[in-house]
PyMOL commands that place a pseudoatom at each C-alpha (Angstrom):
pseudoatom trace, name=CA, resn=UNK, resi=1, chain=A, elem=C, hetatm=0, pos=[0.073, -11.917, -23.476]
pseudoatom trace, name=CA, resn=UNK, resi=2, chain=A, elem=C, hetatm=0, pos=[-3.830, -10.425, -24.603]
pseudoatom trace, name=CA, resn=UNK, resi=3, chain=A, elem=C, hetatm=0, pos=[-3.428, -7.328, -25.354]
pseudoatom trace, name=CA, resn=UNK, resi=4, chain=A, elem=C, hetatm=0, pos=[-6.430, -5.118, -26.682]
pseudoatom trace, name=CA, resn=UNK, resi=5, chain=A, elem=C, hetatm=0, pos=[-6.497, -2.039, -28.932]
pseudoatom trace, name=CA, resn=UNK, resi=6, chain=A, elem=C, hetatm=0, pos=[-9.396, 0.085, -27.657]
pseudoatom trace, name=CA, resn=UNK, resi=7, chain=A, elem=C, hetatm=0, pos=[-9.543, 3.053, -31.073]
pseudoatom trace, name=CA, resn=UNK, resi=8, chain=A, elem=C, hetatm=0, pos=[-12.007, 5.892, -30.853]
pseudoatom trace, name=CA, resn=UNK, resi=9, chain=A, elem=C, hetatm=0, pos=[-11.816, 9.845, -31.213]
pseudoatom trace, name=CA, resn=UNK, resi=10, chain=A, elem=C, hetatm=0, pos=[-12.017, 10.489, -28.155]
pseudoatom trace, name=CA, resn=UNK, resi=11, chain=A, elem=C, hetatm=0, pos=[-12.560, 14.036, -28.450]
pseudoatom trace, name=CA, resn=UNK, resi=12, chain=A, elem=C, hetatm=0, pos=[-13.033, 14.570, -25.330]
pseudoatom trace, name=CA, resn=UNK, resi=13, chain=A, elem=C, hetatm=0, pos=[-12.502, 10.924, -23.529]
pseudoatom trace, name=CA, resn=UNK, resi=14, chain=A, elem=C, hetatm=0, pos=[-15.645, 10.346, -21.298]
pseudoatom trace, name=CA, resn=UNK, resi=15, chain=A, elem=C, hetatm=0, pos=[-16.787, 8.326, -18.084]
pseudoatom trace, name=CA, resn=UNK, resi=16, chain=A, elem=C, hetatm=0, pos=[-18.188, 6.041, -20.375]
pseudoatom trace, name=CA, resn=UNK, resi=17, chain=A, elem=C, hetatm=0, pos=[-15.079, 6.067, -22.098]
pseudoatom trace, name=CA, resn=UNK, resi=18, chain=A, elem=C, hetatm=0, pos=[-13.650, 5.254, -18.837]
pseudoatom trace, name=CA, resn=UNK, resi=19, chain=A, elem=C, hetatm=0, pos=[-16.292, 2.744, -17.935]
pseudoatom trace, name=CA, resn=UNK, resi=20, chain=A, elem=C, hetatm=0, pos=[-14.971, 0.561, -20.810]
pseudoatom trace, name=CA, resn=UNK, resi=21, chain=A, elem=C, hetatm=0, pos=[-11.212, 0.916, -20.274]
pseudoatom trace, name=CA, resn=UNK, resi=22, chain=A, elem=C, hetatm=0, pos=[-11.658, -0.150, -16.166]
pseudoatom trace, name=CA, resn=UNK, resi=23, chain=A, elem=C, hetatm=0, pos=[-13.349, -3.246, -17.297]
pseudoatom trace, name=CA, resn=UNK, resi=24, chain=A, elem=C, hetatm=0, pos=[-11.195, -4.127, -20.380]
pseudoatom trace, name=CA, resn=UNK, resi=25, chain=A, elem=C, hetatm=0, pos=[-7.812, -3.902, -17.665]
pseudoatom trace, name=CA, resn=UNK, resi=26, chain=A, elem=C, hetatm=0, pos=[-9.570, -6.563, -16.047]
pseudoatom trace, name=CA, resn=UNK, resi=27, chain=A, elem=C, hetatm=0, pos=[-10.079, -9.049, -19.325]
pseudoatom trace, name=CA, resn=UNK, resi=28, chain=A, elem=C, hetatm=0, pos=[-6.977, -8.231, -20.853]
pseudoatom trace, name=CA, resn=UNK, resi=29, chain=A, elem=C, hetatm=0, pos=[-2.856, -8.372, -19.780]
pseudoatom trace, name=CA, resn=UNK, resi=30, chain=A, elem=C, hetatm=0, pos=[-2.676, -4.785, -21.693]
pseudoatom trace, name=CA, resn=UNK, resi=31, chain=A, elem=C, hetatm=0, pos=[-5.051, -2.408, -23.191]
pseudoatom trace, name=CA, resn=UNK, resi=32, chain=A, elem=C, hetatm=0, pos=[-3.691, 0.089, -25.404]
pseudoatom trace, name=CA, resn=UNK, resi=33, chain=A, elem=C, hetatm=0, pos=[-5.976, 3.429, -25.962]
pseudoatom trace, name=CA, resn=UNK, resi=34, chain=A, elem=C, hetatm=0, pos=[-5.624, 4.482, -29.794]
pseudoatom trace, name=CA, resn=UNK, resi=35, chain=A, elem=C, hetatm=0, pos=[-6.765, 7.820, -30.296]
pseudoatom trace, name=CA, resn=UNK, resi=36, chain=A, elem=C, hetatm=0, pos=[-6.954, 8.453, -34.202]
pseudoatom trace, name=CA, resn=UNK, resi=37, chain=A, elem=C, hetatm=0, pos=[-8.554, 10.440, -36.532]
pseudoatom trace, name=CA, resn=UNK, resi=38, chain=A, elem=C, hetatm=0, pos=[-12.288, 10.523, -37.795]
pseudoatom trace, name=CA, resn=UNK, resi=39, chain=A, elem=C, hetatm=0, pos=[-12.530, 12.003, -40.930]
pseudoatom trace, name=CA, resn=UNK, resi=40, chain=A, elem=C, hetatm=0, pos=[-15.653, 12.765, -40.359]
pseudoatom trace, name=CA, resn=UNK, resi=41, chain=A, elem=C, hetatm=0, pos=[-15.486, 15.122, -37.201]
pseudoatom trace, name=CA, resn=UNK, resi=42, chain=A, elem=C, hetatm=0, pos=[-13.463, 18.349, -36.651]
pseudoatom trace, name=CA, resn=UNK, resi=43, chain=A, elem=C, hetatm=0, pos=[-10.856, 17.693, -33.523]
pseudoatom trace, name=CA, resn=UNK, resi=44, chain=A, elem=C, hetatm=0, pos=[-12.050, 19.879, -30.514]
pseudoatom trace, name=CA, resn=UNK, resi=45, chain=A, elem=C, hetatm=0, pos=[-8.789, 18.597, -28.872]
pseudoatom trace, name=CA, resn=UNK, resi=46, chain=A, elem=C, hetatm=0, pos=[-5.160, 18.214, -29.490]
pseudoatom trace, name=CA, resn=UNK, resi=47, chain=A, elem=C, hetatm=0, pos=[-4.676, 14.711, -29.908]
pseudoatom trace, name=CA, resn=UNK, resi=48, chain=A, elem=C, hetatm=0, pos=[-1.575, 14.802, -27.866]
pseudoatom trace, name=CA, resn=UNK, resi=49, chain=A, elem=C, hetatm=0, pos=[-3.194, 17.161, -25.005]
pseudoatom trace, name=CA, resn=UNK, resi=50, chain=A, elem=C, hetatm=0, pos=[-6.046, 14.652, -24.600]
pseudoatom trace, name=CA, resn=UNK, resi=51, chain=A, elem=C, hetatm=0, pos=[-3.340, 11.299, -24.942]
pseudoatom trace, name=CA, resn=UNK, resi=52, chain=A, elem=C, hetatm=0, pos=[-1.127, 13.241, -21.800]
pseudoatom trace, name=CA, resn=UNK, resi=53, chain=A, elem=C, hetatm=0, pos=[-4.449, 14.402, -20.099]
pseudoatom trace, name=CA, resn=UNK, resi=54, chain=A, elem=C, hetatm=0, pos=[-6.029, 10.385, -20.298]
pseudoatom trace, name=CA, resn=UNK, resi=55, chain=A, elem=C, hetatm=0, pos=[-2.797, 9.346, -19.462]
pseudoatom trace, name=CA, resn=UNK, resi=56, chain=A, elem=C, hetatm=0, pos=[-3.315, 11.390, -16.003]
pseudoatom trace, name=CA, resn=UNK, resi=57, chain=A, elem=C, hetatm=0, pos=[-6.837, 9.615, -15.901]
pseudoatom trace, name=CA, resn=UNK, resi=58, chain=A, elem=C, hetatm=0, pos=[-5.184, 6.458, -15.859]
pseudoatom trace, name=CA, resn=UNK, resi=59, chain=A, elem=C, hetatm=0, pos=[-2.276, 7.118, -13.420]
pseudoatom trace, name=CA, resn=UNK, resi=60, chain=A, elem=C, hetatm=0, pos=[-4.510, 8.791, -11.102]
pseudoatom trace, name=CA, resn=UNK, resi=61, chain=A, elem=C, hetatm=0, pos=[-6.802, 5.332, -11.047]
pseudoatom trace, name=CA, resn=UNK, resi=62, chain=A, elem=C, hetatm=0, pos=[-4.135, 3.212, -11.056]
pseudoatom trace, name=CA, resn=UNK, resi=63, chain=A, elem=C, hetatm=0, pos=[-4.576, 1.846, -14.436]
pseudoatom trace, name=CA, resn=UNK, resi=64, chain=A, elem=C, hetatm=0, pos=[-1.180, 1.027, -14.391]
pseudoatom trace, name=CA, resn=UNK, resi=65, chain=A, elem=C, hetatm=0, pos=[-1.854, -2.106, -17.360]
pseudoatom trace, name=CA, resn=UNK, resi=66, chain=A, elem=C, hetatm=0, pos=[-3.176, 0.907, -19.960]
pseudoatom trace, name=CA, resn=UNK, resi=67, chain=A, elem=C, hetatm=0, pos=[-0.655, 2.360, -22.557]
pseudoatom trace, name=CA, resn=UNK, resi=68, chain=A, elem=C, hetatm=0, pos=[-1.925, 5.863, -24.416]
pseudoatom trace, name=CA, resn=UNK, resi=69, chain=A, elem=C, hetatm=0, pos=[-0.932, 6.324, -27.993]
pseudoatom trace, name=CA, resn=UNK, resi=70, chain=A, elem=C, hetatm=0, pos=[-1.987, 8.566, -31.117]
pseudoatom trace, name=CA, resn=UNK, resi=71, chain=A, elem=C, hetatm=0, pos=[-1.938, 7.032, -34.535]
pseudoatom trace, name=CA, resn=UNK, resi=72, chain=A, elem=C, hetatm=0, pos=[-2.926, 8.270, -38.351]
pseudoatom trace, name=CA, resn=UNK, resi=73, chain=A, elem=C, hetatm=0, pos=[-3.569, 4.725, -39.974]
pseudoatom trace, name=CA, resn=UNK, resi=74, chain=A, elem=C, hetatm=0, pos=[-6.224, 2.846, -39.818]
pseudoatom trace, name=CA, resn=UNK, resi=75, chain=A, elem=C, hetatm=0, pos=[-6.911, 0.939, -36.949]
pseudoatom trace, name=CA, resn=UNK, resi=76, chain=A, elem=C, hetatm=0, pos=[-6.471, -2.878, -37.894]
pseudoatom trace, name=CA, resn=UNK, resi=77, chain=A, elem=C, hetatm=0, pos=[-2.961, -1.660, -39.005]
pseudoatom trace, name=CA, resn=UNK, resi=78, chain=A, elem=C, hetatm=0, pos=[-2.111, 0.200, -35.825]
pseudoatom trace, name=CA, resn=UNK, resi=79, chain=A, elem=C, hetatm=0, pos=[-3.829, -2.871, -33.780]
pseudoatom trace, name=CA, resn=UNK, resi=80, chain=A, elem=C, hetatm=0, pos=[-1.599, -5.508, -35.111]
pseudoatom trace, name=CA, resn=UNK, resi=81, chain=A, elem=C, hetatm=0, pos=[1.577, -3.229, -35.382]
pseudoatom trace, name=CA, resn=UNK, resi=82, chain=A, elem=C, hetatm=0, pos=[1.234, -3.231, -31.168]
pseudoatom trace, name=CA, resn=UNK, resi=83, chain=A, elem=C, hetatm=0, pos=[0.627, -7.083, -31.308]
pseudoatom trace, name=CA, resn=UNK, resi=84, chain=A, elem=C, hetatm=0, pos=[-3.235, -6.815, -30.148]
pseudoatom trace, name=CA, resn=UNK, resi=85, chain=A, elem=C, hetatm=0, pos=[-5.102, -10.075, -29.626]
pseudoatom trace, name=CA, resn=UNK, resi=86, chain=A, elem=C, hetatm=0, pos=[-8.620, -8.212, -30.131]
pseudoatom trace, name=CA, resn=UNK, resi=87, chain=A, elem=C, hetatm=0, pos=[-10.205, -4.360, -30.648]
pseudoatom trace, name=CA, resn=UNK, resi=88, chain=A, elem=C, hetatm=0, pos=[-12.481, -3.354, -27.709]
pseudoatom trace, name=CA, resn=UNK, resi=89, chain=A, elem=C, hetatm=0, pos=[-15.265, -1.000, -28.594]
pseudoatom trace, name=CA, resn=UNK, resi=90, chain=A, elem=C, hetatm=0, pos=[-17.758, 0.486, -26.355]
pseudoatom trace, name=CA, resn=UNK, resi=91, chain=A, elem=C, hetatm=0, pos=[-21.269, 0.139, -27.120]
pseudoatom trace, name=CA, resn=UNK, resi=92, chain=A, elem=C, hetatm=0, pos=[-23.988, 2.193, -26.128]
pseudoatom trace, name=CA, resn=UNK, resi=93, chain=A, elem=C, hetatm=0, pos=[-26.930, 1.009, -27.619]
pseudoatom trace, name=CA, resn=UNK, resi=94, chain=A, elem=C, hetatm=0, pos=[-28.552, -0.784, -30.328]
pseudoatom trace, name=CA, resn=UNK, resi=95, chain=A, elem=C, hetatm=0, pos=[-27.389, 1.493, -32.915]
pseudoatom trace, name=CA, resn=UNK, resi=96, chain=A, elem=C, hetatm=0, pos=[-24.171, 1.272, -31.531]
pseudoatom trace, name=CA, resn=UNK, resi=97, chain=A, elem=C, hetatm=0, pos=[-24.072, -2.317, -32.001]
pseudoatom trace, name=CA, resn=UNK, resi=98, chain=A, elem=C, hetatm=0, pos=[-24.848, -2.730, -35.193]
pseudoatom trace, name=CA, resn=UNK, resi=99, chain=A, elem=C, hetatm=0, pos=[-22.443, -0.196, -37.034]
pseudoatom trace, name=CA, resn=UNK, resi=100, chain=A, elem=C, hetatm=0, pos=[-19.807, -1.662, -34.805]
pseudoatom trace, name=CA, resn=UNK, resi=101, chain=A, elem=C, hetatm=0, pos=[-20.924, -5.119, -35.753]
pseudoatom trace, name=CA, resn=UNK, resi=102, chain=A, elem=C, hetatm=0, pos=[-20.485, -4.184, -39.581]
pseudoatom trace, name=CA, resn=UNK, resi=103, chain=A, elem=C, hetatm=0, pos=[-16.833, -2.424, -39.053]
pseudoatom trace, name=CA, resn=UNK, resi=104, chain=A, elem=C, hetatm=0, pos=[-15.952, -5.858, -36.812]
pseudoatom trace, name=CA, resn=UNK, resi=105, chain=A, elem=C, hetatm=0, pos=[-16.962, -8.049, -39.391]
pseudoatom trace, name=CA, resn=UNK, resi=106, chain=A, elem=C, hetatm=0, pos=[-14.651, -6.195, -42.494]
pseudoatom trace, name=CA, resn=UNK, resi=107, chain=A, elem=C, hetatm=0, pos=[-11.854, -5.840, -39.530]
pseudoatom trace, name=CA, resn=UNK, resi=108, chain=A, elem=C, hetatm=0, pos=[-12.221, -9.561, -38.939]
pseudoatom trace, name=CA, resn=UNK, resi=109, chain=A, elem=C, hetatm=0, pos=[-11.767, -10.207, -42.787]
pseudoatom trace, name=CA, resn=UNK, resi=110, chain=A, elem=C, hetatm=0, pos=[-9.047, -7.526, -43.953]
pseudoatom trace, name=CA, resn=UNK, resi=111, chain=A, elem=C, hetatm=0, pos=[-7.180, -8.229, -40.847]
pseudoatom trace, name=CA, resn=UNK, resi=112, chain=A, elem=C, hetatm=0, pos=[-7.936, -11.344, -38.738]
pseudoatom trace, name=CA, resn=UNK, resi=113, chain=A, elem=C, hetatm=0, pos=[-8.307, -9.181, -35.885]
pseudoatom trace, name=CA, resn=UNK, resi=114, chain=A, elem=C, hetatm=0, pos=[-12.041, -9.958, -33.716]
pseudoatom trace, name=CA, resn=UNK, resi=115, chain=A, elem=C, hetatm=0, pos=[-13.608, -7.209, -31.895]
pseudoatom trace, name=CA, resn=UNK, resi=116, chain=A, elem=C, hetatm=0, pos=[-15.485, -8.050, -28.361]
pseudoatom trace, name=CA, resn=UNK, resi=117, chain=A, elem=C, hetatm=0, pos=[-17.899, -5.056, -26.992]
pseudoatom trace, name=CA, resn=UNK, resi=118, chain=A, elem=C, hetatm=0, pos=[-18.293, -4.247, -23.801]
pseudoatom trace, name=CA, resn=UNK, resi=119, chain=A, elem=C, hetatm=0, pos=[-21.014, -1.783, -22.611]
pseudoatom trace, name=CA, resn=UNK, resi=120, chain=A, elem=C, hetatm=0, pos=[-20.613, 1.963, -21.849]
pseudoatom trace, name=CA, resn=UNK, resi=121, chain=A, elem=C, hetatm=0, pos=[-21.975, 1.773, -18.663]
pseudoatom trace, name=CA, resn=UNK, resi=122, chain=A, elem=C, hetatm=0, pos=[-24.721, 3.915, -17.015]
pseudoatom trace, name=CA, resn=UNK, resi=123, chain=A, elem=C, hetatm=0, pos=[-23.841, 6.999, -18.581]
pseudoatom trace, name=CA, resn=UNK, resi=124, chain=A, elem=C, hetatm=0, pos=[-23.627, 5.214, -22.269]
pseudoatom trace, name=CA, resn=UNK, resi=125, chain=A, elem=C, hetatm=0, pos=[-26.985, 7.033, -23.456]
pseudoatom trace, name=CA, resn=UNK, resi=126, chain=A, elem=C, hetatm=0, pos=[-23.985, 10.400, -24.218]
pseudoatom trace, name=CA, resn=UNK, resi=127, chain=A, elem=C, hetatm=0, pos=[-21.464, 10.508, -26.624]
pseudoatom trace, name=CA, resn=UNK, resi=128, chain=A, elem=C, hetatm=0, pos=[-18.159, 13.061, -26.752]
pseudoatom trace, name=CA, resn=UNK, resi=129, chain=A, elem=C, hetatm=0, pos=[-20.213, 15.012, -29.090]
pseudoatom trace, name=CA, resn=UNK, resi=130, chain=A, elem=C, hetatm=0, pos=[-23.229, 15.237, -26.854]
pseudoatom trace, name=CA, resn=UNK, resi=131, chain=A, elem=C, hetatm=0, pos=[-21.433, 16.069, -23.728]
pseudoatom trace, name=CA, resn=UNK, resi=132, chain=A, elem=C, hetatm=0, pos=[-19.065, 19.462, -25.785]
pseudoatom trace, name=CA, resn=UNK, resi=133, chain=A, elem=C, hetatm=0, pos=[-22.642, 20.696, -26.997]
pseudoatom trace, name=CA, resn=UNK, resi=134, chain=A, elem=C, hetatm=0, pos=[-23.932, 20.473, -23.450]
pseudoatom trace, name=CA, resn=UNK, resi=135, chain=A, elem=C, hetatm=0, pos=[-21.168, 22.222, -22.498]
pseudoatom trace, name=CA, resn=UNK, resi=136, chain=A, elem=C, hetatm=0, pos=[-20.969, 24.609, -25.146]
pseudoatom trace, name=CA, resn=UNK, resi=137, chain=A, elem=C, hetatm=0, pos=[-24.352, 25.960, -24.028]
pseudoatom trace, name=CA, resn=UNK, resi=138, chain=A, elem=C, hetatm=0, pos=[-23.742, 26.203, -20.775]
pseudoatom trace, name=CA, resn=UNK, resi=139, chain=A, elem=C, hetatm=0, pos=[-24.627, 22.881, -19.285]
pseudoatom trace, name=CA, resn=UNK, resi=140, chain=A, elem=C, hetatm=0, pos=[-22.784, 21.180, -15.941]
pseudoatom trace, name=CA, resn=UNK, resi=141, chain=A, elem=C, hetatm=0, pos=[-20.984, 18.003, -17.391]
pseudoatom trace, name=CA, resn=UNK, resi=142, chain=A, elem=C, hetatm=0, pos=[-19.036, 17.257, -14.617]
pseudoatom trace, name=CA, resn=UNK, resi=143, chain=A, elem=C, hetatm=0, pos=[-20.581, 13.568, -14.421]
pseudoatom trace, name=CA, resn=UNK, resi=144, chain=A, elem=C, hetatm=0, pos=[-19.607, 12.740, -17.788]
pseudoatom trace, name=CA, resn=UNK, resi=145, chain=A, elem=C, hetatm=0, pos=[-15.957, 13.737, -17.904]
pseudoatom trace, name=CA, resn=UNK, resi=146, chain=A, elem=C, hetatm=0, pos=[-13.029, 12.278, -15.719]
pseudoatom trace, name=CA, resn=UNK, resi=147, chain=A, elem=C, hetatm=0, pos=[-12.146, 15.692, -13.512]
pseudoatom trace, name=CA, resn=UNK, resi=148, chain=A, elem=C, hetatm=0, pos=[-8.509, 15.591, -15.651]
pseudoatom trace, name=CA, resn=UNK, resi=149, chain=A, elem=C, hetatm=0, pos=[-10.888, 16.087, -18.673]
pseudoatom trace, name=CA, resn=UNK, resi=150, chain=A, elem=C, hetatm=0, pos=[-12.873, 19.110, -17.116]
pseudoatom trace, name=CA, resn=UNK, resi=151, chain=A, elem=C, hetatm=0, pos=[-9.636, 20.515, -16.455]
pseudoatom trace, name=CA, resn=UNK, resi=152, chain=A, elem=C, hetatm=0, pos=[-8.853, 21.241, -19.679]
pseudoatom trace, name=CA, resn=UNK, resi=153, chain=A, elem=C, hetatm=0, pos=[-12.155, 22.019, -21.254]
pseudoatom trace, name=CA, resn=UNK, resi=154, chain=A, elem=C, hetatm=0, pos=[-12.849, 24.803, -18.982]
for i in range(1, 154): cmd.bond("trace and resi %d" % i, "trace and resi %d" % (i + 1))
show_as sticks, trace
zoom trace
């Protein structure tokens, strides 16, 4: 069985966010959404509100091959403690790629884990980050957020 550990933040979990997950469920036998920590961001959202509220994402779109879980560890170790065959990671842009390509390459060598990328889709010019500042100043973000996500920023 493939299974692939897709890790971000996810703080909140986007379209484009989305946009990755529907296309990795068609690559992979399982896809299992990590969210975890960044130590460099402040959490806008409970980790477990935003695992139950993707989870309604998914069951709503009949993801039905997608498992939702929150972890503190790093992600190689959390990857290969659920028996994932590769990490998934979105990539928006250039920039994206290359910071990602630098992370896959150490993951590759502590762990023996590779990393494929698949694009964020249309809407991969925004991040999370992007999208709460919008909102924050009064901006309509409905297109970037899964309506389950709007839900619970309003």
């Amino acid at each position: 069985m493939e299974i692939a550990f897709y890790a971000g933040s996810f703080d909140p979990f986007t379209n484009g966010h989305l946009h990755v997950v529907e296309n990795t469920t068609r690559i992979f036998d399982k896809v299992i959404i990590g969210i975890g920590d960044n130590p460099d961001k402040k959490r806008r959202f409970d980790k477990d509100l935003m695992k139950s509220t993707i989870e309604d994402v998914l069951k709503n779109r009949e993801l039905n091959n997608v498992e939702v879980i929150c972890y503190n560890n790093i992600t190689v170790d959390t990857a290969k403690e659920n028996n994932a065959t590769f990490l998934v990671r979105g990539v928006r842009n250039g920039m994206d790629y290359q910071f990602e390509e630098n992370m896959a390459s150490i993951n590759e060598e502590v762990a023996g884990i590779d990393t494929i990328y698949i694009r964020a889709g249309k809407l991969g010019n925004i991040s999370s980050s992007m999208v709460m500042e919008l909102y924050q100043n009064g901006k309509d973000v409905s297109k970037y957020l899964p309506e389950e996500v709007m839900r619970i920023i309003k």
